[in-house]
C-alpha positions as a Python dict, from the first residue, in 0.01 Angstrom:
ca = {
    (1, 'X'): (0, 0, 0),
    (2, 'X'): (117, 370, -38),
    (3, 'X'): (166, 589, 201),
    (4, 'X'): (-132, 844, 57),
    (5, 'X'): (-435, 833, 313),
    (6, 'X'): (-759, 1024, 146),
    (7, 'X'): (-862, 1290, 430),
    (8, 'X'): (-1030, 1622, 287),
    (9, 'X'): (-868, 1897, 391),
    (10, 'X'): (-983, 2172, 651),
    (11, 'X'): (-947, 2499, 697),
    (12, 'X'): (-1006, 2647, 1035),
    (13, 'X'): (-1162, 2998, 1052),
    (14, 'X'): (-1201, 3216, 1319),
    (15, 'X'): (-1353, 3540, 1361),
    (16, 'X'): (-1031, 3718, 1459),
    (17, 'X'): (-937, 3631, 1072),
    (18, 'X'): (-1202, 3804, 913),
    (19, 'X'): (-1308, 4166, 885),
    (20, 'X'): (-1477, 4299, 1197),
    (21, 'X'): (-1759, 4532, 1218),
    (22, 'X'): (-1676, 4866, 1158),
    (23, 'X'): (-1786, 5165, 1362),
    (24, 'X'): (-1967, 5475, 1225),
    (25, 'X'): (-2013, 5760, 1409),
    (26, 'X'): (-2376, 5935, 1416),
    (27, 'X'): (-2175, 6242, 1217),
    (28, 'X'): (-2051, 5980, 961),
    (29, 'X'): (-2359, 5834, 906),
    (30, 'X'): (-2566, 6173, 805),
    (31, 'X'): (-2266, 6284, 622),
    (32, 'X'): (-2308, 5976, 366),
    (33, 'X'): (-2679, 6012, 388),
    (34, 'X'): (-2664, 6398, 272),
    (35, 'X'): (-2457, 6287, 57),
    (36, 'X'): (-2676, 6007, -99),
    (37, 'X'): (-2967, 6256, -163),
    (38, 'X'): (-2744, 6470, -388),
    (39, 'X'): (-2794, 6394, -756),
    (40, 'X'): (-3063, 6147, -936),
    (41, 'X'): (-3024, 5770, -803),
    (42, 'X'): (-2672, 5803, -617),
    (43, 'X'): (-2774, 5596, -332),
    (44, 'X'): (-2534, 5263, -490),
    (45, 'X'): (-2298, 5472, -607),
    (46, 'X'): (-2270, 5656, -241),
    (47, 'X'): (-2236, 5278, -71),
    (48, 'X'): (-1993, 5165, -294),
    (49, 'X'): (-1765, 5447, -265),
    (50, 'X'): (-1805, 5407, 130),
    (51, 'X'): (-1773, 4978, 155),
    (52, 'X'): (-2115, 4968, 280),
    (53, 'X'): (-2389, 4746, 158),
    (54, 'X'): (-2692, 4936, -12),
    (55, 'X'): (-2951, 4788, 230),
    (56, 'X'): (-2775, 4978, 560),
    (57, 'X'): (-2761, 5277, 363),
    (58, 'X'): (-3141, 5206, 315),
    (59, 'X'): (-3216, 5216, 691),
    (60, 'X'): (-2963, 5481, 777),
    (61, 'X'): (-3136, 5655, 524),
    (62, 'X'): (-3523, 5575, 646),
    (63, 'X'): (-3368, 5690, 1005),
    (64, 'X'): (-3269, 6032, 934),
    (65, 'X'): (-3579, 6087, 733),
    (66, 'X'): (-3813, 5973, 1032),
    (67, 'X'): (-3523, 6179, 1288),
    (68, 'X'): (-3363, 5882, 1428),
    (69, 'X'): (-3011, 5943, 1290),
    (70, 'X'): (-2797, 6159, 1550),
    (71, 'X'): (-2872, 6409, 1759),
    (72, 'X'): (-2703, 6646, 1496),
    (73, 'X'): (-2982, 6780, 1264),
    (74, 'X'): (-3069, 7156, 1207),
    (75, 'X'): (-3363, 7282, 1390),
    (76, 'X'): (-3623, 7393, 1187),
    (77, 'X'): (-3897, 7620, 1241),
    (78, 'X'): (-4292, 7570, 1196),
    (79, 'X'): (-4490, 7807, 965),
    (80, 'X'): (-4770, 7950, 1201),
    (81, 'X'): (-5106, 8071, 1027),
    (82, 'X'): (-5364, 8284, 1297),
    (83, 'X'): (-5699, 8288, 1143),
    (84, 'X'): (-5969, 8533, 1337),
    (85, 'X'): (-6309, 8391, 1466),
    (86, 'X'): (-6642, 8591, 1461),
    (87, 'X'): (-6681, 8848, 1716),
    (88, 'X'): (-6969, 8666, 1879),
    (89, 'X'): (-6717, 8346, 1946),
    (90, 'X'): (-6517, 8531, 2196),
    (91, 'X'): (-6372, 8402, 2538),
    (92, 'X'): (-6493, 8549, 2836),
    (93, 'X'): (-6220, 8408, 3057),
    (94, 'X'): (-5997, 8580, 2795),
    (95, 'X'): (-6203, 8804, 2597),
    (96, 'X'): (-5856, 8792, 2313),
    (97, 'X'): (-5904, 8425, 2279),
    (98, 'X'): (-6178, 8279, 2063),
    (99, 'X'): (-6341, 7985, 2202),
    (100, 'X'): (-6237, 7709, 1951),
    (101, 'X'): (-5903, 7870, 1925),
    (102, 'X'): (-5631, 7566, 1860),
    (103, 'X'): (-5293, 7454, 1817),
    (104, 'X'): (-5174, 7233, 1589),
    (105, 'X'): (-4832, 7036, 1667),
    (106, 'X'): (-4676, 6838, 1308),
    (107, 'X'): (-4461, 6599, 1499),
    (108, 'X'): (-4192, 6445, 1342),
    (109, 'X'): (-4314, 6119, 1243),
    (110, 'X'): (-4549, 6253, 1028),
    (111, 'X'): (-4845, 6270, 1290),
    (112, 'X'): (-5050, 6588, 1370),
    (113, 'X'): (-5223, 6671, 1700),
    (114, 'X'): (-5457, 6925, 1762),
    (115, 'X'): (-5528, 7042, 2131),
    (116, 'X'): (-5679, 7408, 2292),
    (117, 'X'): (-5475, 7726, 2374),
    (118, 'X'): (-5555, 7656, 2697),
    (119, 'X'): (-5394, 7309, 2758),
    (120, 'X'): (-5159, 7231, 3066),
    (121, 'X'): (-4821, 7197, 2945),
    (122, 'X'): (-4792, 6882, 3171),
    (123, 'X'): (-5085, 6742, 2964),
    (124, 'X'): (-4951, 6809, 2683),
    (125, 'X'): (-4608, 6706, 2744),
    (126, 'X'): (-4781, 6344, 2804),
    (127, 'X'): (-4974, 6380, 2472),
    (128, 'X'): (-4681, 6429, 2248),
    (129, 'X'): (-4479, 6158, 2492),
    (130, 'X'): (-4747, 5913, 2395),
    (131, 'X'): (-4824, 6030, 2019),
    (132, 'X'): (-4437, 6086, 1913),
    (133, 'X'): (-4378, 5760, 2075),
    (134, 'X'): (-4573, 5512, 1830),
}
């Protein structure tokens, strides 16, 4: 007999060999967002040039359109429209006030709540808590 003995060869891998996760910070992340929203269909493009697949750039992109990406973005201001009720709708507590006079509060996911002048701001502190939350 020969000395060849017919064993398949193995390779042992461990995860110290491969690549590891990489870290992005909150800033990197909107900076290759913003810069995936400049120019028609650059979204590919934008992960290729960065080594990251096209599906995370997906979610960091669904993220920083529903706010969830950093604590970094610009604030931006509300239009406000004032309207004026008839003169016979007029607040007697507050005879400036109209009596259906309301606020209305565009939250960030898209939802819109409507409440009274006159709410408690602990009141509606738990409103938006519980509506922003969902």
């Amino acid at each position: 007999m020969s000395d060849f003995i017919n064993r398949p060869q193995i390779e042992v891998l461990s995860a110290a060999d491969g690549e590891r996760r990489r870290y992005r910070s909150d800033d990197d992340k909107l900076r290759i967002v913003e810069e995936s929203f400049v120019g028609h269909r650059q979204a590919a493009a934008t992960a290729r040039r960065h080594g990251i697949c096209r599906s995370l750039l997906t979610t960091w992109r669904r993220q920083y359109r529903n706010g969830e990406l950093g604590s970094s973005r610009p604030v931006s201001f509300a239009p406000v429209t004032m309207t004026k009720a008839p003169a016979s709708q007029t607040n007697l507590a507050d005879p400036c006030l109209p009596l259906d006079c309301q606020v209305e509060i565009a939250l960030t996911n898209g939802r819109r709540v409507i409440v009274p002048v006159g709410v408690e701001p602990a009141a509606l502190a738990r409103i938006l808590a519980v509506v922003d939350g969902q």
